[in-house]
C-alpha positions as CSV (number, residue, x, y, z in Angstrom):
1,X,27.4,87.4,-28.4
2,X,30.2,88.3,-30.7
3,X,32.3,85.0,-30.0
4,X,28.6,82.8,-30.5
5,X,28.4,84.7,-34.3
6,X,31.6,84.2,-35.6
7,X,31.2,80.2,-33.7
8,X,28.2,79.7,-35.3
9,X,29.2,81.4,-39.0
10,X,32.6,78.9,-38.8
11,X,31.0,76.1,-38.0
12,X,28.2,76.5,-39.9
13,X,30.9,77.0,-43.2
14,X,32.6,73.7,-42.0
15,X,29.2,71.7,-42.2
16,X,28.4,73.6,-45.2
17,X,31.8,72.5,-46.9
18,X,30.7,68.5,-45.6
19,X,27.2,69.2,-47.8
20,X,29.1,70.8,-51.2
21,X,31.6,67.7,-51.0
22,X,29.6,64.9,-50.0
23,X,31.3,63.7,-46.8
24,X,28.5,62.7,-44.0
25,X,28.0,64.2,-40.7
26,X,30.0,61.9,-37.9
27,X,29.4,62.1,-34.1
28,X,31.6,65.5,-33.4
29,X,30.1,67.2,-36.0
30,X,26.7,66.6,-34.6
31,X,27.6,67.7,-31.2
32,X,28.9,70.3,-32.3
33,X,25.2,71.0,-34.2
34,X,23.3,70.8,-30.8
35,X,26.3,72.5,-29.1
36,X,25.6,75.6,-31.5
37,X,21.6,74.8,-31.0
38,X,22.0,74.9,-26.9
39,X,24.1,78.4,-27.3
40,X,21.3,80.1,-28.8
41,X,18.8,78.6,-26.9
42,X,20.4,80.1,-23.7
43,X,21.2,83.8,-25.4
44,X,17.5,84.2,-26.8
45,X,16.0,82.9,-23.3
46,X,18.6,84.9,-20.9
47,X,20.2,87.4,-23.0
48,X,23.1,89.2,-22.2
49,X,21.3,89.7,-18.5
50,X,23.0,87.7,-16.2
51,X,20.9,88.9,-13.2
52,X,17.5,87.8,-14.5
53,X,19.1,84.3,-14.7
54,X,20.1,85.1,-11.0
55,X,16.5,86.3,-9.1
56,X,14.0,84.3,-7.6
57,X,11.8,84.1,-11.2
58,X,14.9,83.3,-13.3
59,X,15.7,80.4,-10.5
60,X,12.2,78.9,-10.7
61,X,12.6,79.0,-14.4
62,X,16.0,77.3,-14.3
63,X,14.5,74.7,-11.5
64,X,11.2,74.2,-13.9
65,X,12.7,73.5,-17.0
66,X,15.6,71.5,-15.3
67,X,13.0,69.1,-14.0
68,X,10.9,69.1,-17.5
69,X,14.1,68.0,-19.2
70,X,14.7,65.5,-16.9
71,X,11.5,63.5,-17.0
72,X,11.7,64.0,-21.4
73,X,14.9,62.7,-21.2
74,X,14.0,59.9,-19.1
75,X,10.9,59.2,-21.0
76,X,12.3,59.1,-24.7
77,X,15.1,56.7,-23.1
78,X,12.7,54.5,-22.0
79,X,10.6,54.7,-25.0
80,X,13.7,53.8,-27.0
81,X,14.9,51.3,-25.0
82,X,11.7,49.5,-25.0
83,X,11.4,50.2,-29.3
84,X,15.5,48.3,-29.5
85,X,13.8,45.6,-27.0
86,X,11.1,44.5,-29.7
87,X,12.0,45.9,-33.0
88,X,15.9,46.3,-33.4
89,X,18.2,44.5,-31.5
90,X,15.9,42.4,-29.1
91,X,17.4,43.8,-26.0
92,X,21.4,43.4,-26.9
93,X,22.1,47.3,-27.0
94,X,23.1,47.3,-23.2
95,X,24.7,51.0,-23.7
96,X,21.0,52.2,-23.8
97,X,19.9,50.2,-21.0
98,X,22.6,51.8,-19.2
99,X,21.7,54.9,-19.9
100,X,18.4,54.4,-18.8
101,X,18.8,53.3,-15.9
102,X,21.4,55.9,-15.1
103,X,18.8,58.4,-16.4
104,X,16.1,56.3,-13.7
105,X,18.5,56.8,-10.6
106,X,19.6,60.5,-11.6
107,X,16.6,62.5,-9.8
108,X,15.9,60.5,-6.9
109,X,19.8,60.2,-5.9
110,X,20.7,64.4,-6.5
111,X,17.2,64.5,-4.8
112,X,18.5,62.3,-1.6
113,X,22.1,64.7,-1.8
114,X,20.2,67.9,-1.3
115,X,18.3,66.8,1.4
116,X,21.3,65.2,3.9
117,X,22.9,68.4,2.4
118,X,19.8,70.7,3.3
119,X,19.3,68.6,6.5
120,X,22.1,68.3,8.2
């Protein structure tokens, strides 16, 4: 918890130095932002208990919210791909398609792994 504190008060100085002399925000620095964001996520839901993370609740949680992120994830991709189709770049942004189709084949391939790996 120390180490997230001083992390968060250094980088939150840096990006606070960025406001005071005008520079914008780039890539790194916003994953560094949701980097920060997902820290603190994790510490206020788990704590410093390990073995809550680790039972049978704490691995239905995990499970849950694995498969919740997925299908937002997969969702707001498709919703964006589908806004660049008609509104922005008419379908030329073939990064995003990628990604959504990546995002499309994630859960039913891990889902085909697990169960030649469960299986036999």
């Amino acid at each position: 918890m120390v180490f997230l504190i001083l992390a968060t008060v250094y980088l939150g100085g840096t990006l606070l130095s960025y406001v005071v002399i005008d520079e914008p925000y780039g890539v790194t620095e916003l994953l560094v932002i949701i980097a920060i964001v997902v820290a603190w996520g994790q510490f206020f839901t788990w704590g410093t208990r390990e073995e809550l993370q680790k039972d049978e609740m704490g691995k239905q949680i995990v499970r849950n919210s694995g498969y919740i992120s997925y299908n937002v994830v997969f969702w707001a991709l498709l919703i964006l791909w589908v806004v660049d189709i008609f509104f922005i770049n008419h379908g030329q942004n073939y990064t995003l398609f990628i990604a959504v189709c990546i995002a499309s084949l994630t859960n039913p391939l891990l889902q085909f792994i697990h169960v030649k790996k469960k299986v036999g």
